[in-house]
C-alpha positions in Angstrom: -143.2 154.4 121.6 -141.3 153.5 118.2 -138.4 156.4 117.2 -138.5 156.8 113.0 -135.1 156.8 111.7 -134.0 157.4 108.0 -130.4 156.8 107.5 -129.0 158.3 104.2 -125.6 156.2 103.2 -123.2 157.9 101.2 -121.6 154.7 100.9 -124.3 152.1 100.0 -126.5 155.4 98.2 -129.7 154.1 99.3 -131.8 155.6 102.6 -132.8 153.5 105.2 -135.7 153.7 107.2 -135.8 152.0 110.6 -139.0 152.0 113.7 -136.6 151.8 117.2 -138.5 151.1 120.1 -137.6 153.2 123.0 -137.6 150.2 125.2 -135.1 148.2 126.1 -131.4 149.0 124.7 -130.0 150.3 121.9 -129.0 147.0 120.2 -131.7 144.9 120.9 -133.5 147.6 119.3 -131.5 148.0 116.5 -131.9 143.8 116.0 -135.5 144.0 116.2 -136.3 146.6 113.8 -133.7 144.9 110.9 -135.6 141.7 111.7 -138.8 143.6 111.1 -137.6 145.1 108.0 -136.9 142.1 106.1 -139.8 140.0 107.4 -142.0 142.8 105.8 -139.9 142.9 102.7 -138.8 146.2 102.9 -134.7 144.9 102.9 -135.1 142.4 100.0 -132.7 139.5 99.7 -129.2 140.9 98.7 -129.5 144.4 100.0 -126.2 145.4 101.1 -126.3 147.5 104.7 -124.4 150.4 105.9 -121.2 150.0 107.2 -120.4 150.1 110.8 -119.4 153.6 111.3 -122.0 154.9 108.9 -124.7 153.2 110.7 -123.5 154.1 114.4 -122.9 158.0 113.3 -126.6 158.4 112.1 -128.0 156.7 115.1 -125.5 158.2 117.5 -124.4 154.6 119.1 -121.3 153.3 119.7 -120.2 151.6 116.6 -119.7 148.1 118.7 -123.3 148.1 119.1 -124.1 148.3 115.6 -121.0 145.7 115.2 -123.0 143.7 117.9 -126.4 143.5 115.9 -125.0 142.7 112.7 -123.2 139.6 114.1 -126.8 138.3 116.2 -128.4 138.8 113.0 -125.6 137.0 110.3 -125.5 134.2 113.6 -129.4 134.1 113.2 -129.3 133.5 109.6 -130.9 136.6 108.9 -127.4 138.5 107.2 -124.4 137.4 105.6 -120.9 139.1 105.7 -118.1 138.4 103.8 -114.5 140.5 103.2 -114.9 142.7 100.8 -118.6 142.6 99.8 -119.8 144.0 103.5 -123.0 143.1 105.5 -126.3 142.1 103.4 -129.4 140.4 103.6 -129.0 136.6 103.6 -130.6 134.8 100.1 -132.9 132.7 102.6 -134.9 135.8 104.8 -138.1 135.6 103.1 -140.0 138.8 103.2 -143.5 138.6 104.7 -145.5 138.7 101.9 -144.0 135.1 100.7 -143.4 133.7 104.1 -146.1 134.5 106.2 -149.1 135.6 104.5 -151.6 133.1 103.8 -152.4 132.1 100.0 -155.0 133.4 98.3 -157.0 132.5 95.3 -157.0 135.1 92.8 -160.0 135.5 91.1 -160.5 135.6 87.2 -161.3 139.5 87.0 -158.3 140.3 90.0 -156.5 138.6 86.9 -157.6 140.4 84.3 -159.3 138.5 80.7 -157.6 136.3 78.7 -158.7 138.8 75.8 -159.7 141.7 75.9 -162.1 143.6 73.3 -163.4 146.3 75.3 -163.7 149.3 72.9 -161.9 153.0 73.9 -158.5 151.8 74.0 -155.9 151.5 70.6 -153.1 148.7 71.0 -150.8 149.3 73.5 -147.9 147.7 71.7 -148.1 149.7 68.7 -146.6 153.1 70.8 -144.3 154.7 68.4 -141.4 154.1 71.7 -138.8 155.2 69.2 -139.9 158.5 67.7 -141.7 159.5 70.9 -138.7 159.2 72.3 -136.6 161.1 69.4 -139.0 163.6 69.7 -139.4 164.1 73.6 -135.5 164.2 72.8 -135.7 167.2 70.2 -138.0 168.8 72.2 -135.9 168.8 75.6 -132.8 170.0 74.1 -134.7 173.3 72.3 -137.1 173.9 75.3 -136.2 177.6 76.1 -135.9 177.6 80.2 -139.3 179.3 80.7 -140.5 175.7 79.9 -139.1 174.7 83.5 -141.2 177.4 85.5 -145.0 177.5 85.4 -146.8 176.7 82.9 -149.1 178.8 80.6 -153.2 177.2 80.9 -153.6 177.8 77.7 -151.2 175.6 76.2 -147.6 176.1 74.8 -147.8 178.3 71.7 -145.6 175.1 70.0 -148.2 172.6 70.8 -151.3 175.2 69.4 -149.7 176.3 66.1 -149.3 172.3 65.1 -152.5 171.6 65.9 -153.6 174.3 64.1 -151.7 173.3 61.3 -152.9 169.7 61.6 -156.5 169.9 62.4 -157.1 172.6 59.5 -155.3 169.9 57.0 -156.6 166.2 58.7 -159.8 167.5 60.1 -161.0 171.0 57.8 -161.2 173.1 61.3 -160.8 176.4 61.2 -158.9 177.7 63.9 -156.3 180.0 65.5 -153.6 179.3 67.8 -155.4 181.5 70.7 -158.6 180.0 70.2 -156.9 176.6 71.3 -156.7 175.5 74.9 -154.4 172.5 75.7 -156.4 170.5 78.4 -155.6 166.5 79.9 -158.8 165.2 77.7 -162.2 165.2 76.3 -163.3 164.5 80.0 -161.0 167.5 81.4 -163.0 169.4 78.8 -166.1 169.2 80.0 -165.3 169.9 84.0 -163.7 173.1 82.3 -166.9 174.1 80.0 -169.5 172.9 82.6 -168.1 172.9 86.2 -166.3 175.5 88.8 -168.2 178.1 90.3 -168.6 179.9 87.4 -169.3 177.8 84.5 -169.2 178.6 80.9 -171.7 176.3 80.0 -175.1 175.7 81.7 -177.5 173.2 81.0 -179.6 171.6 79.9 -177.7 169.6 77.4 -178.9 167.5 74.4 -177.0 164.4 74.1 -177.2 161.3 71.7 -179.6 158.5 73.0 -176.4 156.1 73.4 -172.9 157.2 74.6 -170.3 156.6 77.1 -172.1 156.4 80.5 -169.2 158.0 82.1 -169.6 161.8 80.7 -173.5 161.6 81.5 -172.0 160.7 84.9 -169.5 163.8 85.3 -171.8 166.1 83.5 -174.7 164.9 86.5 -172.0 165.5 89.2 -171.8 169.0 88.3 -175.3 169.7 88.1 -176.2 169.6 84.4 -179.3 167.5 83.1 -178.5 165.6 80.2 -181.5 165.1 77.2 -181.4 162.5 74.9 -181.6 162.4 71.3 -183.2 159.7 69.1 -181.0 158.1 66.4 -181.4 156.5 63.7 -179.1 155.4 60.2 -178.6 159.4 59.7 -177.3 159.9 62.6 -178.7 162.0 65.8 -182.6 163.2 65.5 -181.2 167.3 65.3 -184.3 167.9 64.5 -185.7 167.2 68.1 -183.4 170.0 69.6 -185.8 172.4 71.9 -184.7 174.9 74.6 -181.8 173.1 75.2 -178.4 175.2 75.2 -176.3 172.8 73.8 -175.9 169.8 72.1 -173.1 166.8 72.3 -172.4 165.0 69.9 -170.0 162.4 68.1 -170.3 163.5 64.5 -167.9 161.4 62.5 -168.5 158.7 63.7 -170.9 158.3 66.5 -170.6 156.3 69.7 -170.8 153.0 70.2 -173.2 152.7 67.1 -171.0 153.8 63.9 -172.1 155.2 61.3 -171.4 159.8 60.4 -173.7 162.1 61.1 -175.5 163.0 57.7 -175.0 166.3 55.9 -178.2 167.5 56.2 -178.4 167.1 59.5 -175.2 168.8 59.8 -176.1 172.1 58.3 -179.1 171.8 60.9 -177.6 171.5 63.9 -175.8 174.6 63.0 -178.9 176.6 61.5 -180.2 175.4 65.6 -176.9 177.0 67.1 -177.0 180.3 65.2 -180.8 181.0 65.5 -181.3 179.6 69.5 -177.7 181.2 70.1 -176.7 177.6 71.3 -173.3 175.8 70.6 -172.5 172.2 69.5 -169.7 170.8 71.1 -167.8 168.1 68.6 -166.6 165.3 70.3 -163.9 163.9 67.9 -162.6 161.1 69.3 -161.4 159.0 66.2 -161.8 160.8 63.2 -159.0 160.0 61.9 -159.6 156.5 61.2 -162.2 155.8 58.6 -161.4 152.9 56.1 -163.5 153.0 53.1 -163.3 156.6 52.2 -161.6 159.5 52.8 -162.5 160.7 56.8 -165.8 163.2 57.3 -164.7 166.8 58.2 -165.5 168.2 61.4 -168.5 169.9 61.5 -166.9 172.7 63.5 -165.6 174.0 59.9 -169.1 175.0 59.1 -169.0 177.2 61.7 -166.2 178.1 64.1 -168.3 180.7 66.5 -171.1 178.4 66.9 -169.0 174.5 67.2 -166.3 173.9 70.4 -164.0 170.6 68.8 -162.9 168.6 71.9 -160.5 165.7 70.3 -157.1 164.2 72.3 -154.7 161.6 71.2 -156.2 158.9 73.4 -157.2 156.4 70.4 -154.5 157.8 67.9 -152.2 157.7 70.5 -152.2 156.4 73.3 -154.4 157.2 76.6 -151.2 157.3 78.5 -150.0 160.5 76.7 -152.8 163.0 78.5 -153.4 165.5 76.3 -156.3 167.0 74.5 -157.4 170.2 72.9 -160.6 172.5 73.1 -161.2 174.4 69.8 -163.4 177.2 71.1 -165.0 179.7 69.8 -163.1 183.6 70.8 -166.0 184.3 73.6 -165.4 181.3 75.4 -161.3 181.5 75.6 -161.2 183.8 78.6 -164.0 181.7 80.6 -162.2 178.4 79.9 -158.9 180.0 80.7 -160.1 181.1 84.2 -161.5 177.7 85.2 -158.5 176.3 84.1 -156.5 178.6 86.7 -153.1 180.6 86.7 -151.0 177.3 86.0 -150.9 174.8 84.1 -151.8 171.8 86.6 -153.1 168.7 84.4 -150.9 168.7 80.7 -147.2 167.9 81.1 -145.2 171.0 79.7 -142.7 168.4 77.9 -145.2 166.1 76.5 -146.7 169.6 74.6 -143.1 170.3 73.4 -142.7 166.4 72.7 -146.3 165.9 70.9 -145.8 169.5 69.0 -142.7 167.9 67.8 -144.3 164.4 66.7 -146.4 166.1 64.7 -144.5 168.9 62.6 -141.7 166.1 62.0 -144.4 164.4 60.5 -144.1 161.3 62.6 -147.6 161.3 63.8 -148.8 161.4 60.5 -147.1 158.0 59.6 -148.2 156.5 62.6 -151.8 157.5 62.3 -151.9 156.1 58.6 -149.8 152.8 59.9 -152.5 152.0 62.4 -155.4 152.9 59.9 -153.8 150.2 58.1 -153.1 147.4 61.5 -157.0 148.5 62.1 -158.7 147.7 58.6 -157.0 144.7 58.5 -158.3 143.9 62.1 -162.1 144.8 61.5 -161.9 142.8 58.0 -160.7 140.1 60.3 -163.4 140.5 62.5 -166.2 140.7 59.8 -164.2 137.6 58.1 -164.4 135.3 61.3 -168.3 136.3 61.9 -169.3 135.9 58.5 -167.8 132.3 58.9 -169.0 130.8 62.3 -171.8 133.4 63.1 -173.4 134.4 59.8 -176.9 135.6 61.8 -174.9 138.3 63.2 -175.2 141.9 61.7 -172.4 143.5 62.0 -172.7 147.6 62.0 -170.1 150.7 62.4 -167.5 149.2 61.3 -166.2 152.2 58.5 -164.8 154.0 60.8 -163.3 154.0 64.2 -161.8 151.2 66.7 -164.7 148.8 67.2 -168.2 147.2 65.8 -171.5 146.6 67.3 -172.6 143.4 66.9 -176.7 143.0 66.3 -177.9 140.2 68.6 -181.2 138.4 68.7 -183.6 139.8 70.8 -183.0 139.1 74.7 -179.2 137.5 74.4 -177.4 140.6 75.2 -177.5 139.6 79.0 -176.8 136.0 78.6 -174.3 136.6 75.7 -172.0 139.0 77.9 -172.1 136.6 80.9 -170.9 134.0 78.6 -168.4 136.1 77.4 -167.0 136.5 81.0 -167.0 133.0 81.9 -164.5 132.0 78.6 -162.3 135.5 80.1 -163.7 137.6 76.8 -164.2 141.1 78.2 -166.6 143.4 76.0 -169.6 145.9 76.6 -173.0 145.3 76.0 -174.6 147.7 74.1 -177.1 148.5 76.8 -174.4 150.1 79.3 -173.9 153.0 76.5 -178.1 154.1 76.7 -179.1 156.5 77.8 -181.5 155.7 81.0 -183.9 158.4 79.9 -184.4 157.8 76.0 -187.6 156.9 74.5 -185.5 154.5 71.8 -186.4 151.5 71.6 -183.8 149.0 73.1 -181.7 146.7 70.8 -179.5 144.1 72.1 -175.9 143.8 70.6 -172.2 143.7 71.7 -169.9 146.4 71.2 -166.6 145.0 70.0 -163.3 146.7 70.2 -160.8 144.8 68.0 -157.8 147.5 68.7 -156.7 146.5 72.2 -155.5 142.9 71.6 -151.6 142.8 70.3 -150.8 141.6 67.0 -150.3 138.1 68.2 -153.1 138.0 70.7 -155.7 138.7 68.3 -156.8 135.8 66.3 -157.2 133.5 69.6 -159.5 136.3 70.8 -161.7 136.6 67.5 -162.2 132.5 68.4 -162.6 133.0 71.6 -165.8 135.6 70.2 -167.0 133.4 68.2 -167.4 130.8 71.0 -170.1 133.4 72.9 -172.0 134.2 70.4 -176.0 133.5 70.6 -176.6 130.7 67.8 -179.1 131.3 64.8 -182.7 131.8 66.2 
């Protein structure tokens, strides 16, 4: 039977964990489980041991018999020692994982694409490191000390009254700060609204004919049915809407297809709320990039008692920075409060304070119209480069938002995305975003997400595109 020691060095500052088998004595033990420790890589090449006495007090041996095992080992080749720089792990003792394990072949999806234009994701170098950081800064040195002890589930009051602030000014919702509930994410959202043993929301739900697979999925786990709409170049068929209780949907600009939802059909879907006592929940996702015209209000300013606005900084931001918001109207605060618990348990208290910050300094702002900019630039590119080598291919949604759907010719979805994988081009199809129960006919396409490529990596992956493409019929 092994013995689990941890040795914690003052000396060296680093802890130590050794197996010592029972059998046999103390030093041979103490050799074989350093052997073992490097061979696995857990003491990498360089790591400087305790000393003698340290060692030998923590394992409650004589300190000749740890003096013992360091000298079999640096005889061994396994340790060096030297005056004045102590006993470490000799340069040569590979660690298992380079020595002994067998080589594999990594496959081309273990290594990831060459280029990536999977939509959902905004360009990972473009994080605003600096003034994140001067605002997580700010933010750290005026947090109050209540900000170190639980967490309030409805948000920090700093975090509400910006977004308050901001939304009413970027996004013409009409809100107060205790009808906002912080949350981790539009996904987080809906467990909130929809799951627990009590939900707030019960189904059925109306949902648009083509979104991300992934909500229908969580919204199924919970035990809601989910209804497809029909669309068409207005937008969602509202008109459909029956005895369901609520609808979702992606007004300003709705996903994968593009294009807002139209005005008429807005003013509907809330006429349906008010007289079947339903609710419409928003998901605003990317409003605030639209390119060729000032960005479509949220419907939720229409009317605030009838619309929940679930948005997050995932594609302004960066999905890494897990925070969203529910704009709800006042009957639904308490519900979503209790399924959210006591505590806050999902949104990082100081990225509230931080993000609260980035936006009253006005630095979210700037960043938000910098990208619009990075992003126009990238979708003319994209329309540029398929005008040029694939002029059969219709390009829609591309006014707004982080990606395009490109039309394809009857039956060349499948063959198109397989292609796509063989030259290491990751993208969607646009039949993983249908719904499995909608009457729609099916269209074949691609959806495109031009955001998630760095600055320098784009152009080779717009050629790369161009290479998969189905040719002219």
């Amino acid at each position: 039977m092994a013995k689990a020691w941890v040795n914690s060095a003052e000396r060296i500052g680093a802890d130590l964990h050794l197996e010592l088998a029972e059998a046999g004595g103390r030093r041979a033990a103490l050799i074989g489980a350093l052997r073992e420790a490097v061979r696995a890589g857990r003491l990498a090449p360089g790591t400087r041991l305790p000393p003698y006495r340290s060692l030998a007090a923590d394992l409650g041996v004589a300190r000749n018999t740890v003096a013992d095992a360091y000298a079999e080992l640096v005889a061994e080749g396994w340790l060096t020692a030297r005056q004045g720089s102590g006993t470490r792990v000799a340069d040569r003792a590979e660690p298992l994982h380079h020595a002994e394990r067998a080589p594999r072949k990594t496959s081309p999806r273990a290594r990831g694409p060459r280029h990536d234009l999977r939509q959902g994701t905004p360009d990972a170098s473009a994080f605003p490191r600096a003034a994140w950081l001067a605002s997580y800064r700010r933010a750290l040195q005026q947090a109050p000390n209540e900000v170190f002890g639980p967490g309030d589930p409805a948000g920090r009051i700093e975090l509400r009254e910006a977004l308050t602030e901001y939304l009413a000014r970027a996004r013409g919702v009409r809100t107060e700060p205790d009808r906002i509930v912080i949350c981790s994410g539009f996904a987080h959202g809906l467990r909130l609204l929809f799951g627990g043993r009590d939900p707030v929301l019960a189904g059925p739900l109306a949902v648009e004919a083509y979104g991300l697979p992934f909500h229908r999925e969580l919204l199924a786990a919970v035990g809601v049915r989910t209804v497809p709409l029909l669309l068409d170049e207005q937008g969602a068929r509202v008109d459909r809407l029956t005895r369901e209780r609520a609808v979702l949907l992606t007004p300003a600009h709705q996903f994968p297809t593009g294009g807002p939802l139209h005005a008429e059909r807005r003013a509907a879907v809330v006429d349906w709320a008010r007289a079947r006592g339903g609710v419409v929940l928003e998901d605003d996702y990317d409003g605030e990039f639209r390119y060729d015209r000032r960005p479509v209000g949220a419907v939720q300013g229409l009317d605030p008692e009838r619309l929940i606005l679930l948005g997050s900084v995932s594609k302004s931001l960066s999905p890494a920075v897990r925070l969203g918001w529910m704009v709800l109207p006042g009957r639904y605060v308490d519900g979503v409060l209790a399924a959210k618990g006591e505590r806050e348990a999902w949104a990082s208290v100081l990225d509230q304070l931080s993000l609260a910050d980035f936006i009253v300094s006005g630095s979210y702002d700037r960043h938000v119209r910098r990208m619009r900019q990075r992003y126009r630039s990238r979708r003319d590119r994209l329309v540029a480069a398929l005008a040029e080598h694939a002029p059969h291919i219709e390009v829609t949604g591309v006014a707004a938002g982080l990606h395009a759907v490109l039309r394809l010719p009857p039956g060349t979805e499948r063959s198109a995305v397989k292609a796509a994988g063989w030259q290491g081009v990751a993208l969607d199809g646009l039949a993983e975003f249908r719904h499995p129960a909608t009457e729609m006919t099916a269209q074949d396409g691609l959806v495109v997400g031009y955001a998630t490529p760095s600055e320098h990596a784009y152009g080779a992956a717009l050629e790369a595109l161009c290479t998969v493409l189905p040719p002219r019929p």
